[in-house]
C-alpha positions in Angstrom: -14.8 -13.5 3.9 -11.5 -15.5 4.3 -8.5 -13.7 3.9 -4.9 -14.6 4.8 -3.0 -12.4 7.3 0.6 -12.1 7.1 0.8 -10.1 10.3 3.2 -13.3 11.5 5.3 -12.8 8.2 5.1 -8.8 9.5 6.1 -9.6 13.2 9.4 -11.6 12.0 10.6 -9.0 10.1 10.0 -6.1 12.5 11.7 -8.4 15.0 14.1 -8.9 12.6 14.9 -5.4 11.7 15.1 -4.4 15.6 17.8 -7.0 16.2 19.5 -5.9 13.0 19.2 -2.4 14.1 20.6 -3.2 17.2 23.7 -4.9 15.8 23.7 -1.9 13.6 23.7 0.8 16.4 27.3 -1.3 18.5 29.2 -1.6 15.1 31.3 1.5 14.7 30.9 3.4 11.3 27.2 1.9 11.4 24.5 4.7 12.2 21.1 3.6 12.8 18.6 5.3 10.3 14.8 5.3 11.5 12.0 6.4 10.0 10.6 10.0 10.7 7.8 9.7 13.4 4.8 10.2 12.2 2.9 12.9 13.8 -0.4 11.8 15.2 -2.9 14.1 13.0 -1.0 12.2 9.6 -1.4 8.7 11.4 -3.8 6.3 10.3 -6.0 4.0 12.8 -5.7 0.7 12.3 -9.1 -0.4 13.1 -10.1 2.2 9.9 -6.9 0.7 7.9 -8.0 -2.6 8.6 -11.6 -2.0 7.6 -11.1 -0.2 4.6 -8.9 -3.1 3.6 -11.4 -5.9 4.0 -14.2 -3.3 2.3 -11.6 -2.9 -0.6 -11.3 -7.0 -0.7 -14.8 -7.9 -0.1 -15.8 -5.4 -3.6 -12.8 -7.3 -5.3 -14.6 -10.8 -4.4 -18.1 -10.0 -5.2 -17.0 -9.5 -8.9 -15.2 -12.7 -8.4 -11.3 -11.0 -8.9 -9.4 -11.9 -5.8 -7.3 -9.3 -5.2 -4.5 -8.4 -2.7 -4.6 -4.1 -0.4 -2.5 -2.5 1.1 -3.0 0.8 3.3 0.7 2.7 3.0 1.5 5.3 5.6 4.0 8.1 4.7 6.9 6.6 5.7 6.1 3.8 2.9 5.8 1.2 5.4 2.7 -1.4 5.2 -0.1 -0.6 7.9 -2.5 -3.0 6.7 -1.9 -5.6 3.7 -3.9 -8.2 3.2 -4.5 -11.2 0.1 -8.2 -12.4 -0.1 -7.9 -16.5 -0.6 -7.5 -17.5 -3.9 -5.4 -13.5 -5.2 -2.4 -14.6 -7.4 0.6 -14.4 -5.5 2.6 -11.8 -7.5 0.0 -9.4 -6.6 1.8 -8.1 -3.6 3.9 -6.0 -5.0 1.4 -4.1 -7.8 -0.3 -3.3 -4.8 3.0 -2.3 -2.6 3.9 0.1 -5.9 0.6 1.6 -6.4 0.4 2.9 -2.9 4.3 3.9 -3.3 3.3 5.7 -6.3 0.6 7.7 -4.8 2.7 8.7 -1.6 5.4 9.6 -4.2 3.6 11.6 -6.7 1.4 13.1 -4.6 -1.9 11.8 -6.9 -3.6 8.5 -7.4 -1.8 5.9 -9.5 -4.2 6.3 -12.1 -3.9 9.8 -12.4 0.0 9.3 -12.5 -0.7 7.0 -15.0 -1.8 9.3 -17.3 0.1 12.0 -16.9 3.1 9.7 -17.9 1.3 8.0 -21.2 0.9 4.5 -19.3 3.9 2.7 -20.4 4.2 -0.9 -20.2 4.2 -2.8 -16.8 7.1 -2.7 -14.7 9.0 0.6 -17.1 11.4 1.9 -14.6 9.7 5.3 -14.5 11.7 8.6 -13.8 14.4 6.5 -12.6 12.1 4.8 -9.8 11.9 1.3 -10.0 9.3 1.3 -7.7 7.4 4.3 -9.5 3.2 2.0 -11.0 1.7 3.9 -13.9 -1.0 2.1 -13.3 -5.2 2.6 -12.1 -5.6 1.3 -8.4 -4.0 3.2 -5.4 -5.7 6.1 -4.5 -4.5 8.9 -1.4 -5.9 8.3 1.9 -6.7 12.5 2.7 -6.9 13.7 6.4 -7.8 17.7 5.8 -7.0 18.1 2.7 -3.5 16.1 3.4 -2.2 13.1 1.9 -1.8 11.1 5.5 -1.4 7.9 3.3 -2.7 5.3 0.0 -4.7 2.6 0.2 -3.7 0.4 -3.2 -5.3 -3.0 -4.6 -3.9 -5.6 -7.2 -6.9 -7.6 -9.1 -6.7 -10.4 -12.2 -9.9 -8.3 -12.9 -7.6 -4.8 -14.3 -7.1 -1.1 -13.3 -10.6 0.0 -13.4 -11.5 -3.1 -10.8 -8.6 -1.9 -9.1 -9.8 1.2 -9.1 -13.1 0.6 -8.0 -12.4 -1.9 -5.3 -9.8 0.9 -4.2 -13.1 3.4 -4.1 -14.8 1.0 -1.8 -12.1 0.8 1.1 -11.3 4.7 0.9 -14.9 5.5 1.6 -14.1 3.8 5.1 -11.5 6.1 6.6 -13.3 8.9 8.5 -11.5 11.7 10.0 
């Protein structure tokens, strides 16, 4: 399967950040904020992020929906994201919001989703812009524990979504 990689997009803008943080940490009145570190039993392995990804992508494409996943970890920041060839290119950020919403709320999207009535697409939701009452991020669960979301975007709908989502989860073992 071909899919596009945007780890060269991801590598400018870490390199980016760090020289931004550093200007950051030598200008007076300017304090450097940093992510938590992530303890080692919540991280996730990229080798199972990555191949939960392409599994999530690969059940998108076989029902001909090109879709566009992304495995979150709990600091919100991509691990894995990754558009299959031919995904609409406003489906990044469905897929960035799903797997906010699921690190957010504590539930899959789609449960969220219902528990707020689904309003329309892109309702600023509790005062979260970011908040996605919508079916297709689903927790990634270490123990019992929300370590992070996997999240897909499809032309195909929630319950692709939902279903391609399915696929790529089933890859993370612990």
């Amino acid at each position: 399967m071909h899919v596009r990689i945007f780890f060269a997009l991801l590598a400018m803008g870490l390199s980016g950040s760090a020289a931004l943080g550093q200007v950051a940490a030598t200008s007076p009145g300017n304090p450097v904020v940093t992510a938590a570190q992530i303890p080692p039993e919540k991280s996730i392995p990229l080798d199972q992020a990555l191949e939960a990804v392409q599994a999530a992508l690969a059940a998108c494409t076989a029902r001909s929906s090109p879709a566009t996943a992304e495995v979150m970890d709990l600091n919100f920041n991509p691990k894995v994201l990754l558009s299959a060839d031919g995904a609409r290119a406003n489906s990044f950020e469905p897929a960035r919001r799903k797997a906010y919403t699921v690190l957010k709320k504590g539930m899959s999207s789609g449960a969220f989703a219902k528990s707020v009535g689904s309003p329309p697409v892109n309702t600023v939701i509790e005062g979260d812009p970011s908040l996605r009452a919508s079916a297709g991020g689903l927790p990634i669960l270490k123990g019992g524990m929300i370590i992070g979301a996997l999240a897909v975007s499809s032309p195909a709908g929630q319950d692709t979504d939902e279903s391609c989502a399915q696929a790529g989860i089933v890859k993370f073992h612990f």
